[in-house]
PDB file as gemmi writes it, atoms N, CA and C in Angstrom:
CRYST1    1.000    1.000    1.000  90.00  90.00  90.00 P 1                      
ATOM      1  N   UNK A   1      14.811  -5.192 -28.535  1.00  0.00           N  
ATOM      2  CA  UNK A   1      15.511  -4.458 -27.508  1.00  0.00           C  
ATOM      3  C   UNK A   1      15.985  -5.450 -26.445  1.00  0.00           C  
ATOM      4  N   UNK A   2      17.537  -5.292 -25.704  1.00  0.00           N  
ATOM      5  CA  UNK A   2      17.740  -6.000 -24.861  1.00  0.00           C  
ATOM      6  C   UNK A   2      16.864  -5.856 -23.805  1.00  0.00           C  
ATOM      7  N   UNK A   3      16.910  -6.780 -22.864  1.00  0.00           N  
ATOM      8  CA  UNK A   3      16.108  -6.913 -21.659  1.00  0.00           C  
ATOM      9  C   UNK A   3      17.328  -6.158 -20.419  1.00  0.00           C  
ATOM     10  N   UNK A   4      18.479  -6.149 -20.803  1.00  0.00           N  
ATOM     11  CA  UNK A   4      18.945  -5.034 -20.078  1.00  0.00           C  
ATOM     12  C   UNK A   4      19.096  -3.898 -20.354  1.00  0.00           C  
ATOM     13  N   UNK A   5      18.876  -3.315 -21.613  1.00  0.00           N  
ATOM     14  CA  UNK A   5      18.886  -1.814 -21.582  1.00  0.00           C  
ATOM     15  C   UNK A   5      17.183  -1.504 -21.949  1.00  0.00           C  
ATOM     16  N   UNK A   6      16.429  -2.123 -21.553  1.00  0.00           N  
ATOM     17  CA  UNK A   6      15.145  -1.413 -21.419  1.00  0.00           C  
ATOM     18  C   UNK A   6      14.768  -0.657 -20.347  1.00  0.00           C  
ATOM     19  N   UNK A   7      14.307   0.536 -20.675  1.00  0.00           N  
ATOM     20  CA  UNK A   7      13.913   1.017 -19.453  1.00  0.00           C  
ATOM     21  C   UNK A   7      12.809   0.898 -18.076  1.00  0.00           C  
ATOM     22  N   UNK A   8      12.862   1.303 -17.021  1.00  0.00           N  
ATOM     23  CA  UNK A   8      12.014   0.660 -16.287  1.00  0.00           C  
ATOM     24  C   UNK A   8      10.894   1.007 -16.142  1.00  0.00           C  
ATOM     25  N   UNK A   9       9.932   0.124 -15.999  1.00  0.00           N  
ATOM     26  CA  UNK A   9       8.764   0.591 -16.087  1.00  0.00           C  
ATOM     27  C   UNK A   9       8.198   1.607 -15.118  1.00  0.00           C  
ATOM     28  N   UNK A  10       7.298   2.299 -15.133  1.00  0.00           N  
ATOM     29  CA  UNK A  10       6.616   2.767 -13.858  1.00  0.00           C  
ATOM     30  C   UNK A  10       5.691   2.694 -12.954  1.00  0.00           C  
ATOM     31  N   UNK A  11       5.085   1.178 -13.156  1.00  0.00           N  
ATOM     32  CA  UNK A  11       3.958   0.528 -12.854  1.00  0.00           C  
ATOM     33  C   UNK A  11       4.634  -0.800 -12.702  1.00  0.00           C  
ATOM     34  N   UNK A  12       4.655  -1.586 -11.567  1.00  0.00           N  
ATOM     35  CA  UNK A  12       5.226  -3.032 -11.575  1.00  0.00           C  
ATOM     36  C   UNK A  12       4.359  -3.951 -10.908  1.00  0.00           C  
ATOM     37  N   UNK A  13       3.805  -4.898 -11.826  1.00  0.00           N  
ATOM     38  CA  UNK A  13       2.802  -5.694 -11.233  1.00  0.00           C  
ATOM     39  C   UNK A  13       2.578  -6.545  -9.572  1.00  0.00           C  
ATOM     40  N   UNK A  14       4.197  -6.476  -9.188  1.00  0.00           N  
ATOM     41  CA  UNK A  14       4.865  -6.846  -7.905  1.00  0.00           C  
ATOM     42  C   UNK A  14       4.896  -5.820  -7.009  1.00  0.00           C  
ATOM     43  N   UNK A  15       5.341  -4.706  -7.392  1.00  0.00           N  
ATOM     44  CA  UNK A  15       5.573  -3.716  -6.342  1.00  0.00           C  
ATOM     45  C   UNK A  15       4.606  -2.711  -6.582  1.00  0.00           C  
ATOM     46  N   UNK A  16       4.260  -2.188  -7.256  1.00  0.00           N  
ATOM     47  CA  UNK A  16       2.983  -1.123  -7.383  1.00  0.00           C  
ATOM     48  C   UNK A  16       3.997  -0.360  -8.420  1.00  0.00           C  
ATOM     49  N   UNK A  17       3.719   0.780  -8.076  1.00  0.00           N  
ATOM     50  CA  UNK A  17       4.678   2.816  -8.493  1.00  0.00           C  
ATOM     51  C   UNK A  17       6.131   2.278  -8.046  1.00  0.00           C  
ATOM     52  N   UNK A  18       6.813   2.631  -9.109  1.00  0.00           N  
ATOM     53  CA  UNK A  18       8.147   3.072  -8.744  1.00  0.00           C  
ATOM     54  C   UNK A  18       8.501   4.411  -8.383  1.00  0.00           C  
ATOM     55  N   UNK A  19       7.863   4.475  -7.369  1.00  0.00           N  
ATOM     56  CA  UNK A  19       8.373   5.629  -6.276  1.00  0.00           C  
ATOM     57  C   UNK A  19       9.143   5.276  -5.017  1.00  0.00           C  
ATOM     58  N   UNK A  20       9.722   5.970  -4.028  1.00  0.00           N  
ATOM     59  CA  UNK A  20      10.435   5.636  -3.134  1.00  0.00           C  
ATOM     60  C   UNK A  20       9.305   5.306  -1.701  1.00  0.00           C  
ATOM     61  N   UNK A  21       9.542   4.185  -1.112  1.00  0.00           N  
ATOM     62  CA  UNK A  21       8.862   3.634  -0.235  1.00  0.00           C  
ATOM     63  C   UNK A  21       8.478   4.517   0.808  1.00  0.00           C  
ATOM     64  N   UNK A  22       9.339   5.619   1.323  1.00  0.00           N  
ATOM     65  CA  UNK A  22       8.532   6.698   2.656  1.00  0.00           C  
ATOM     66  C   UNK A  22       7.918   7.421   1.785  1.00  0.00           C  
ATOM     67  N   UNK A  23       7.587   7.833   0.512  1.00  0.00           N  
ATOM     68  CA  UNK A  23       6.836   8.937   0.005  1.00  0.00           C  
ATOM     69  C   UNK A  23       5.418   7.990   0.187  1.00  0.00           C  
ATOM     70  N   UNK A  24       5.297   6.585  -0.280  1.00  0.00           N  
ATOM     71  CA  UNK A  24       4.534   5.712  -0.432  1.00  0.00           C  
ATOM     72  C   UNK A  24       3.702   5.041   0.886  1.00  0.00           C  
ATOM     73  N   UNK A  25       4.500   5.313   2.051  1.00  0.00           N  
ATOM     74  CA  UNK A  25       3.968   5.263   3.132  1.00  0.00           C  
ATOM     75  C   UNK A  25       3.572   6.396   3.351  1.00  0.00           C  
ATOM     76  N   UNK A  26       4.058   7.967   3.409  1.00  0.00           N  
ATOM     77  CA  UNK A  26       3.436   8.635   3.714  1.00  0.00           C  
ATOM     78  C   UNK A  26       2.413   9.199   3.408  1.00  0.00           C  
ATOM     79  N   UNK A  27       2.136   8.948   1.964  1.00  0.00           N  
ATOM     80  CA  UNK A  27       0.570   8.835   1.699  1.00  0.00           C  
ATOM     81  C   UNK A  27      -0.082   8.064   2.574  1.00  0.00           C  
ATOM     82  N   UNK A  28       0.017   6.518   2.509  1.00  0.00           N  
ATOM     83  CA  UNK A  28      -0.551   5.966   3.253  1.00  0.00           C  
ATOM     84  C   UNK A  28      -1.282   6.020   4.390  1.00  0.00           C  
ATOM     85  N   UNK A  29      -0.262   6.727   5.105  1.00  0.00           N  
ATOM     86  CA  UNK A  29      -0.142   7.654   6.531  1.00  0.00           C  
ATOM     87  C   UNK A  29      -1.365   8.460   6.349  1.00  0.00           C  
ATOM     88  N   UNK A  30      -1.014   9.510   5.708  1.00  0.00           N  
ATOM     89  CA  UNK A  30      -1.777  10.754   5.544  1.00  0.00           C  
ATOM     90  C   UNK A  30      -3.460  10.305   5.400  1.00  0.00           C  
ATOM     91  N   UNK A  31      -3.750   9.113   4.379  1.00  0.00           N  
ATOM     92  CA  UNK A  31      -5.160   8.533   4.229  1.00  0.00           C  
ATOM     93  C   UNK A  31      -5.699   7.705   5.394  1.00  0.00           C  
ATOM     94  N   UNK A  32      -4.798   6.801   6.158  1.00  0.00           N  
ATOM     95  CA  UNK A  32      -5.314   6.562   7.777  1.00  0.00           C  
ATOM     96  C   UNK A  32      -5.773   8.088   8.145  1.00  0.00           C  
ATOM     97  N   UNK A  33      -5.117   8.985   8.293  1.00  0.00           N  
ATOM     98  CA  UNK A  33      -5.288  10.109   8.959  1.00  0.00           C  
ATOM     99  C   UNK A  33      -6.413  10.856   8.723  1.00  0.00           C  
ATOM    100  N   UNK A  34      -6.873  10.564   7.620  1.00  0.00           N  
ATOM    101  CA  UNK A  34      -7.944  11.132   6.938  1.00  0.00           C  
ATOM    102  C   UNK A  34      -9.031  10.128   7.427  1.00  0.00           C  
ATOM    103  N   UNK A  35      -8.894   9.118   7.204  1.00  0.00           N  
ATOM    104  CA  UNK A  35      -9.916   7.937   7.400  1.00  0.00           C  
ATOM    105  C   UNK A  35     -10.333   8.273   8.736  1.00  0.00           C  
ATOM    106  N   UNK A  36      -9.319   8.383   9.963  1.00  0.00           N  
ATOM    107  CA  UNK A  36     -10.020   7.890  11.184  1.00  0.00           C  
ATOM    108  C   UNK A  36     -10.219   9.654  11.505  1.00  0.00           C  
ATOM    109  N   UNK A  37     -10.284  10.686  11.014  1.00  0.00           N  
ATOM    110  CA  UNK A  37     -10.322  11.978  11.326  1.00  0.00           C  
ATOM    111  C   UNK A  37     -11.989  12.299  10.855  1.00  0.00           C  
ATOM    112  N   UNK A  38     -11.798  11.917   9.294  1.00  0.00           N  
ATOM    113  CA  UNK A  38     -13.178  12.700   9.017  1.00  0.00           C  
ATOM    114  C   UNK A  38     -13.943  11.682   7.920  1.00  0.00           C  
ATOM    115  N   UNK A  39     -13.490  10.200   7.676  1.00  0.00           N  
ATOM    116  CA  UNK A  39     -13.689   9.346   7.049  1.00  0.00           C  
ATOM    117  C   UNK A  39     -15.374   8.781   7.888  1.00  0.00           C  
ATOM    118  N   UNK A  40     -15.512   8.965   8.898  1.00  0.00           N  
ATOM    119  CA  UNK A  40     -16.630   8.160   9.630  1.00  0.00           C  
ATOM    120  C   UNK A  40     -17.894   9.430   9.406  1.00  0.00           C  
ATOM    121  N   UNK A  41     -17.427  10.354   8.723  1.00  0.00           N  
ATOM    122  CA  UNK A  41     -18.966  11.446   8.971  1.00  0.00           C  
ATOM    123  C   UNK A  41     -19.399  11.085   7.116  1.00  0.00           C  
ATOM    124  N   UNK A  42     -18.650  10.624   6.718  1.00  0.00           N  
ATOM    125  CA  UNK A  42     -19.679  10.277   4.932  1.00  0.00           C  
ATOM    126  C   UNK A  42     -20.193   9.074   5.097  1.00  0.00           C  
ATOM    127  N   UNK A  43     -20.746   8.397   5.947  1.00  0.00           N  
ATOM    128  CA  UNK A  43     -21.130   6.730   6.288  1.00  0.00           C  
ATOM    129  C   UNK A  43     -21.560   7.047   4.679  1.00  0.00           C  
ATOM    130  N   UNK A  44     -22.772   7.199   4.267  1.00  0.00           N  
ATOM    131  CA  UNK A  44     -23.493   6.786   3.160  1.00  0.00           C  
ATOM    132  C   UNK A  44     -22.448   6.405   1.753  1.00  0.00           C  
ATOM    133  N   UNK A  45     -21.214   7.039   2.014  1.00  0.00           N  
ATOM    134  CA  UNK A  45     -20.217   7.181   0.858  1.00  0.00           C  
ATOM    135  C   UNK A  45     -18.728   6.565   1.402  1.00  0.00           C  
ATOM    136  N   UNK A  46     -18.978   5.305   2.218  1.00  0.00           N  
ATOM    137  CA  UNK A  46     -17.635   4.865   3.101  1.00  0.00           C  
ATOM    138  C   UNK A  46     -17.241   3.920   1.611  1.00  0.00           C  
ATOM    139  N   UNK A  47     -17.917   3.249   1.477  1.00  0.00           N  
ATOM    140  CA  UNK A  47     -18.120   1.688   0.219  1.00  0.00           C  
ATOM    141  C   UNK A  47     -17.382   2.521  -0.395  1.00  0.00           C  
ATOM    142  N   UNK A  48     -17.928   3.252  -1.026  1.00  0.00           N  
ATOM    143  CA  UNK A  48     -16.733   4.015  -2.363  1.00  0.00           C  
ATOM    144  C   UNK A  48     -15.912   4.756  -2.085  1.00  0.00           C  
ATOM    145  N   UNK A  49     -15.606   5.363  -0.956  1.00  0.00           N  
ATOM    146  CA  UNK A  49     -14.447   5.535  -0.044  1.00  0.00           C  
ATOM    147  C   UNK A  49     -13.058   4.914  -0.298  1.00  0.00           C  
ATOM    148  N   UNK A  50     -13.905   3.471   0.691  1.00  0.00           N  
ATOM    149  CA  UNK A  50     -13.214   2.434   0.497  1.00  0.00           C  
ATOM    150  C   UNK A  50     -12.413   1.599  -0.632  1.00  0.00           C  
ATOM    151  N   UNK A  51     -13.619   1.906  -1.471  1.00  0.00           N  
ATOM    152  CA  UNK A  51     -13.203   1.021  -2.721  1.00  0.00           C  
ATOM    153  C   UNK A  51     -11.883   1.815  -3.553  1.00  0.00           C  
ATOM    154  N   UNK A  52     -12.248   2.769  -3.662  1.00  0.00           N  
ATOM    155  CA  UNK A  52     -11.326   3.864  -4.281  1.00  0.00           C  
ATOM    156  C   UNK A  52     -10.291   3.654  -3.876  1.00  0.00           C  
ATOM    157  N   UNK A  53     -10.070   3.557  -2.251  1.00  0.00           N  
ATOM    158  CA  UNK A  53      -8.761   3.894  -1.654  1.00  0.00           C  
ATOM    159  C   UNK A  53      -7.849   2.389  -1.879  1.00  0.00           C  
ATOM    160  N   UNK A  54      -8.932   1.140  -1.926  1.00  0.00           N  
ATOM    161  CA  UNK A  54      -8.438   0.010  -2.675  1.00  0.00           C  
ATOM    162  C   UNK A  54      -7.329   0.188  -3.853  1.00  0.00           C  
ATOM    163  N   UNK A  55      -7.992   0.672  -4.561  1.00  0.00           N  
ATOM    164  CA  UNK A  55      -7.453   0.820  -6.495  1.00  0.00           C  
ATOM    165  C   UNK A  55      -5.885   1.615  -5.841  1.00  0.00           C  
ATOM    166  N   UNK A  56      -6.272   2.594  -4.884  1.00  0.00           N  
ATOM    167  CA  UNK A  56      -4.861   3.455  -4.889  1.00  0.00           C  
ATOM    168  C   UNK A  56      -3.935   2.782  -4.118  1.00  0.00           C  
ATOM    169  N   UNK A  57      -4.287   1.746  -2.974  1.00  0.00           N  
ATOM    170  CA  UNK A  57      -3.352   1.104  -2.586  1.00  0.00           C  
ATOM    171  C   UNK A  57      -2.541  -0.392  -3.415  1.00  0.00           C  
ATOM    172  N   UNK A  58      -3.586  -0.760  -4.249  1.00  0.00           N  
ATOM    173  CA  UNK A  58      -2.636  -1.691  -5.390  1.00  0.00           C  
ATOM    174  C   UNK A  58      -2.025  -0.721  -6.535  1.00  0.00           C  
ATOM    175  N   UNK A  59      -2.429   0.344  -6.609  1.00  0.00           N  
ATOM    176  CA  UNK A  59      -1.788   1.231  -7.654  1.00  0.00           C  
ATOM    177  C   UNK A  59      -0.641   1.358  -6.622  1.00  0.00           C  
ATOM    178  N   UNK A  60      -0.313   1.657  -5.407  1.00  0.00           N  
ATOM    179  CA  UNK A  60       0.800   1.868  -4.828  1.00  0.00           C  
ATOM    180  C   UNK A  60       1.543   0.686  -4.363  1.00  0.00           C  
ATOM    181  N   UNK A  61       1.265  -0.318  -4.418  1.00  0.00           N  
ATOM    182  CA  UNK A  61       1.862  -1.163  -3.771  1.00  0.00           C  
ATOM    183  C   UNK A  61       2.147  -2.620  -4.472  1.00  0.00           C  
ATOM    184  N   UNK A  62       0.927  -2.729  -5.312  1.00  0.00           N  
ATOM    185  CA  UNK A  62       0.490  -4.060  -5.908  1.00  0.00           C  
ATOM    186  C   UNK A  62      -0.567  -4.454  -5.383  1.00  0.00           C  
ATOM    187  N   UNK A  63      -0.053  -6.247  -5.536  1.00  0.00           N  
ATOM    188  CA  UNK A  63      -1.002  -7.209  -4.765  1.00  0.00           C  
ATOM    189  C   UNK A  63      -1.198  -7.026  -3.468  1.00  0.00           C  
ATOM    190  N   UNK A  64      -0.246  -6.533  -3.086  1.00  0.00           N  
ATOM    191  CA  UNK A  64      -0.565  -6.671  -1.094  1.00  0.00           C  
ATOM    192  C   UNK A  64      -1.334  -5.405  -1.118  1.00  0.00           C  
ATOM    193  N   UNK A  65      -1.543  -4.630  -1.416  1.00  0.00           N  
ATOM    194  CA  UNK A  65      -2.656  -3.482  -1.139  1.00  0.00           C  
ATOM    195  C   UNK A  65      -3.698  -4.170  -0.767  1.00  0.00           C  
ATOM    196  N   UNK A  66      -4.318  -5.323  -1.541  1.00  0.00           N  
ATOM    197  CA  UNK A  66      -5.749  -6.029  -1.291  1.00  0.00           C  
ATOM    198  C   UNK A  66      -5.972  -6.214  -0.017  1.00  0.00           C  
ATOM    199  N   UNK A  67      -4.494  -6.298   0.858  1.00  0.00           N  
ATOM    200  CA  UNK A  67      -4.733  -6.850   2.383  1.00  0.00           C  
ATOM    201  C   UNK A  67      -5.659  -5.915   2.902  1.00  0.00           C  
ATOM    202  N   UNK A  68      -6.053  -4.559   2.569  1.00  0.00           N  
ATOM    203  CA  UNK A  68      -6.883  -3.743   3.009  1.00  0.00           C  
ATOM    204  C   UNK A  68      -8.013  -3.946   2.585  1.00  0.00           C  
ATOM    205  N   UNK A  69      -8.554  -4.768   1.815  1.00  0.00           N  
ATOM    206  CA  UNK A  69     -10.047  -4.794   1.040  1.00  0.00           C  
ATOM    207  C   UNK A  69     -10.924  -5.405   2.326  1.00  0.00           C  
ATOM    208  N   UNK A  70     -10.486  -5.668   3.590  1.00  0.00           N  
ATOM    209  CA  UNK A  70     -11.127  -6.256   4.918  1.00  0.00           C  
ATOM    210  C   UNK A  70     -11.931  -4.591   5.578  1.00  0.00           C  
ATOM    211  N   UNK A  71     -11.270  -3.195   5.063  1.00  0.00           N  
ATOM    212  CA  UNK A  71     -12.176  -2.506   5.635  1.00  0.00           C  
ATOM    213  C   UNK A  71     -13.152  -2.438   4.515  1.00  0.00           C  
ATOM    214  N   UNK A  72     -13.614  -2.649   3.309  1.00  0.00           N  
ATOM    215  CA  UNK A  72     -15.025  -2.737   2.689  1.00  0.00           C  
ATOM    216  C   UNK A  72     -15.949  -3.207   3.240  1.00  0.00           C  
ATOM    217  N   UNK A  73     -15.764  -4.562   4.195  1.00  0.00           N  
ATOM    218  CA  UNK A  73     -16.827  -5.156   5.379  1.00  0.00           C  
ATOM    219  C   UNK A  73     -17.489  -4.625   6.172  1.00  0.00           C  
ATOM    220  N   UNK A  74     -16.750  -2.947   6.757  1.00  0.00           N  
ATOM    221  CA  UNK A  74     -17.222  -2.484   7.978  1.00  0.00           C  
ATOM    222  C   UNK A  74     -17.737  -1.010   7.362  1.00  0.00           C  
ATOM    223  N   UNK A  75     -19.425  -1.615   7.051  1.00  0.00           N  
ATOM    224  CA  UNK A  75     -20.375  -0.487   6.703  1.00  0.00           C  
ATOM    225  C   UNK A  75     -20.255   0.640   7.952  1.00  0.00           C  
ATOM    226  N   UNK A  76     -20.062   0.401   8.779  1.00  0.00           N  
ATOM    227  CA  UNK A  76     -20.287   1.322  10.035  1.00  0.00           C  
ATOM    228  C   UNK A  76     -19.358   2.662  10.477  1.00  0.00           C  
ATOM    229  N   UNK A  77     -18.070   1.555   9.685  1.00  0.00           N  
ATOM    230  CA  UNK A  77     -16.913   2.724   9.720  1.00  0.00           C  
ATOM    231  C   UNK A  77     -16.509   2.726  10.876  1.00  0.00           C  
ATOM    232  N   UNK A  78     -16.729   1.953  11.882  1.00  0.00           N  
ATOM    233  CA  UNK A  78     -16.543   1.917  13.363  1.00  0.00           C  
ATOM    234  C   UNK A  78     -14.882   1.689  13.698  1.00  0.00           C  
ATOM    235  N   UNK A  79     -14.781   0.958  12.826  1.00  0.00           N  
ATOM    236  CA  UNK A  79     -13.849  -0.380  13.347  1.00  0.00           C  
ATOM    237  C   UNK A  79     -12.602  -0.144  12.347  1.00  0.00           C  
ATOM    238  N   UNK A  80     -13.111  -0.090  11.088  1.00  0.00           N  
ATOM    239  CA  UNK A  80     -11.782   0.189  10.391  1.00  0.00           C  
ATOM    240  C   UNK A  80     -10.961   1.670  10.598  1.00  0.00           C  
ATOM    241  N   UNK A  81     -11.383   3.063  11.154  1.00  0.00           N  
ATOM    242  CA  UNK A  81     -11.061   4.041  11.365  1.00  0.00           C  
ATOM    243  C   UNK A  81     -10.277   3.835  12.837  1.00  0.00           C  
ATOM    244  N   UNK A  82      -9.884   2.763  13.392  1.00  0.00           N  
ATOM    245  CA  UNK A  82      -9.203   2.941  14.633  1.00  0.00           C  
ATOM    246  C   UNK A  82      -8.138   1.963  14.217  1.00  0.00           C  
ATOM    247  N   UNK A  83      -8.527   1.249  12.965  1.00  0.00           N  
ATOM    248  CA  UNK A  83      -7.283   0.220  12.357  1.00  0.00           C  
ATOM    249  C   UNK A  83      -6.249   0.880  11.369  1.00  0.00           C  
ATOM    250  N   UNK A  84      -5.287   1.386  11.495  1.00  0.00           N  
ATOM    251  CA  UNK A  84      -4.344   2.041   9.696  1.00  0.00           C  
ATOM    252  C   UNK A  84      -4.178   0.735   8.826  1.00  0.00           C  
ATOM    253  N   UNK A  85      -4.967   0.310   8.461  1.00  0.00           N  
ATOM    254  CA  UNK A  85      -4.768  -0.584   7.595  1.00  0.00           C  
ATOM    255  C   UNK A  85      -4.054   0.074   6.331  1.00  0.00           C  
ATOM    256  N   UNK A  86      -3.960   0.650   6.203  1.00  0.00           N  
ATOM    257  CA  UNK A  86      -3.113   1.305   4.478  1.00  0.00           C  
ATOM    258  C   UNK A  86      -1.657   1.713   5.283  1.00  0.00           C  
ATOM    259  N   UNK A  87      -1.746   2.200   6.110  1.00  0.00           N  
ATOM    260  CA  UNK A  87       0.113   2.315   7.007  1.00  0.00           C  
ATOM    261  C   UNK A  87       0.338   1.180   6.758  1.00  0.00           C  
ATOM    262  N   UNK A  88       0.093  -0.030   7.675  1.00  0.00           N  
ATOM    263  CA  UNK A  88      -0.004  -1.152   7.904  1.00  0.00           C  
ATOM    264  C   UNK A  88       0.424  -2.121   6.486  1.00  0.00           C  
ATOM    265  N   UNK A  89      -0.526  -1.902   5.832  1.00  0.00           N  
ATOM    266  CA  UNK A  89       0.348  -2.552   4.382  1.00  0.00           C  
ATOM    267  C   UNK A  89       1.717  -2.007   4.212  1.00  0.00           C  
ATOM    268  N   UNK A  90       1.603  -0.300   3.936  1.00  0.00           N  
ATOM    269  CA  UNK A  90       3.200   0.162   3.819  1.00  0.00           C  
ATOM    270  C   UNK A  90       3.970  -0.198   4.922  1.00  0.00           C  
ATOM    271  N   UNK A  91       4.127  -0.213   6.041  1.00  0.00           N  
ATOM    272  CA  UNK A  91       4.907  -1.007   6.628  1.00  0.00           C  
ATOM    273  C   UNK A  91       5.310  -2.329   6.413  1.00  0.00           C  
ATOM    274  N   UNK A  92       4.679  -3.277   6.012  1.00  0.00           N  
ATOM    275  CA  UNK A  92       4.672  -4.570   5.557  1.00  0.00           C  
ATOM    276  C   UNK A  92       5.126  -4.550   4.371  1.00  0.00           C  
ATOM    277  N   UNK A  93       4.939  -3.834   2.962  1.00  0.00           N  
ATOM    278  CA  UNK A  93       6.009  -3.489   2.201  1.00  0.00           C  
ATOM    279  C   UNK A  93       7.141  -3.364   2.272  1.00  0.00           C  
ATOM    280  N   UNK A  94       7.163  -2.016   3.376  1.00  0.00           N  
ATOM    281  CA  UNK A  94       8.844  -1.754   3.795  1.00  0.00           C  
ATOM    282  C   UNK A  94       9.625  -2.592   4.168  1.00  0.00           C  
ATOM    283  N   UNK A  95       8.739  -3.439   5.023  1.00  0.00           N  
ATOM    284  CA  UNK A  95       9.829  -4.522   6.119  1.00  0.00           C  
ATOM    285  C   UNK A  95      10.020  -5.445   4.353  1.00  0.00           C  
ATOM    286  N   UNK A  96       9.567  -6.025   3.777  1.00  0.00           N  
ATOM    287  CA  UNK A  96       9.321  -6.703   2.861  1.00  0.00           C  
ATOM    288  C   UNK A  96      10.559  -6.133   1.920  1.00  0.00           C  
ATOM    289  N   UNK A  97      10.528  -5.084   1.650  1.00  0.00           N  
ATOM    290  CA  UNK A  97      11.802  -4.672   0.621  1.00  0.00           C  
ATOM    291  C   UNK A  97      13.187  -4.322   1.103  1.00  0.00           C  
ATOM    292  N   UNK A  98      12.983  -4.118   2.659  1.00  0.00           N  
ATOM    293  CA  UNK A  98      14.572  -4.045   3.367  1.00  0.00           C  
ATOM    294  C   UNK A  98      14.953  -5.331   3.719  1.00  0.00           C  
ATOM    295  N   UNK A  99      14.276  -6.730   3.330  1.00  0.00           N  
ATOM    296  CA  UNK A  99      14.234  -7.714   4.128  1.00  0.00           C  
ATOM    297  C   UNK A  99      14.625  -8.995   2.635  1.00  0.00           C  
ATOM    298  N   UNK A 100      14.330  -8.415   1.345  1.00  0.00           N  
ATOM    299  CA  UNK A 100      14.216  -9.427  -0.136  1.00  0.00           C  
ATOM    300  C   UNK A 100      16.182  -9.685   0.583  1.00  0.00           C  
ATOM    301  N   UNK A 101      16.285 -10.427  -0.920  1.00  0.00           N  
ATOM    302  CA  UNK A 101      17.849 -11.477  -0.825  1.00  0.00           C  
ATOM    303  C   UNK A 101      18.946 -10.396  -1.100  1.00  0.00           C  
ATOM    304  N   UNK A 102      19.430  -9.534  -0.034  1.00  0.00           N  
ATOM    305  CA  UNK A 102      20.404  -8.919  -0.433  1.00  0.00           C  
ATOM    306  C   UNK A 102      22.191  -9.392  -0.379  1.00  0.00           C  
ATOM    307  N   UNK A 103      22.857  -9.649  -1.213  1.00  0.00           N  
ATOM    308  CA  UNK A 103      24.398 -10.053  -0.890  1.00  0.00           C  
ATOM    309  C   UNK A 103      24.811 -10.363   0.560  1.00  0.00           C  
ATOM    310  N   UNK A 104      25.413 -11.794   1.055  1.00  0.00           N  
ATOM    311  CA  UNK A 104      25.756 -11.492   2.129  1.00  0.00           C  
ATOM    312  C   UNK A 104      27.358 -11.567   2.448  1.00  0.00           C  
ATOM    313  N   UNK A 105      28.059 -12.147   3.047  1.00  0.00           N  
ATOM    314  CA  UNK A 105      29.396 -11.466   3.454  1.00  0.00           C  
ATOM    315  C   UNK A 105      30.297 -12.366   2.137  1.00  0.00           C  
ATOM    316  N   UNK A 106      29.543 -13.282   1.678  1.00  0.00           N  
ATOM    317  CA  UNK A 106      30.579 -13.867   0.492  1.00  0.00           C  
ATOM    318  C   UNK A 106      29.931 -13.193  -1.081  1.00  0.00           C  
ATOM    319  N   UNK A 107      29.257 -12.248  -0.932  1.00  0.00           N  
ATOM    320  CA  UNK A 107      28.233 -11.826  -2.078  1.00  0.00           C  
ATOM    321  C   UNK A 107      27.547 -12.684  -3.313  1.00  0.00           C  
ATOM    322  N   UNK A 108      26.829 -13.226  -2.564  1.00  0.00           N  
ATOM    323  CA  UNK A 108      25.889 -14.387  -2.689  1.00  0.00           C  
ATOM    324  C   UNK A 108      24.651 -13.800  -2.093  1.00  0.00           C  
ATOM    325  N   UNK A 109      23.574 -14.006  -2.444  1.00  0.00           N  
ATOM    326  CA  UNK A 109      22.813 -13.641  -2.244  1.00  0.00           C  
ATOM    327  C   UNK A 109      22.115 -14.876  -0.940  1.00  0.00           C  
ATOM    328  N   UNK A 110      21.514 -14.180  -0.115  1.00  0.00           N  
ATOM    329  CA  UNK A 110      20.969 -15.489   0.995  1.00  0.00           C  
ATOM    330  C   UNK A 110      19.965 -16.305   0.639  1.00  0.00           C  
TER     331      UNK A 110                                                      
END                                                                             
């Protein structure tokens, strides 16, 4: 099969889901929201919380999801529930994909 008429995958080892980036933040969103709302009353069950919400942010994003594996550190739950670290990646995505080599006024890429 050509490498241009294959279809695209739905899992990309670079970008995560081929879904559209505000659906992908707004999850994101929605799990800060959850985290710093009612995330600090399961202390005993934060670790796997955490870990879980790991897997779903490289399932959504890729590699840069890991940038969040810094709230697994905070057994206390104190500290990471006042941080959106999972927004925070999707934002850093976003800026990241409105920002790759797009054509510029001679359509060339920069």
């Amino acid at each position: 099969m050509d490498v241009n008429t294959r279809p695209r995958a739905w899992w990309n080892l670079q970008r995560g889901i081929d879904w559209p980036v505000w659906i992908k933040l707004a999850l994101c969103a929605g799990a800060d929201f959850w985290d710093f709302t009612f995330g600090r009353l399961f202390i005993g069950l934060s670790f796997g919380a955490e870990a879980l919400g790991l897997v779903g942010l490289v399932f959504l994003w890729g590699p840069l999801g890991l940038l969040a594996a810094w709230e697994m550190l905070d057994i206390t739950e104190q500290f990471d529930a006042f941080i959106p670290s999972d927004t925070l990646v999707g934002i850093i995505a976003w800026l990241g994909a409105h920002t790759r080599a797009k054509p510029g006024p001679s359509g060339k890429s920069r």
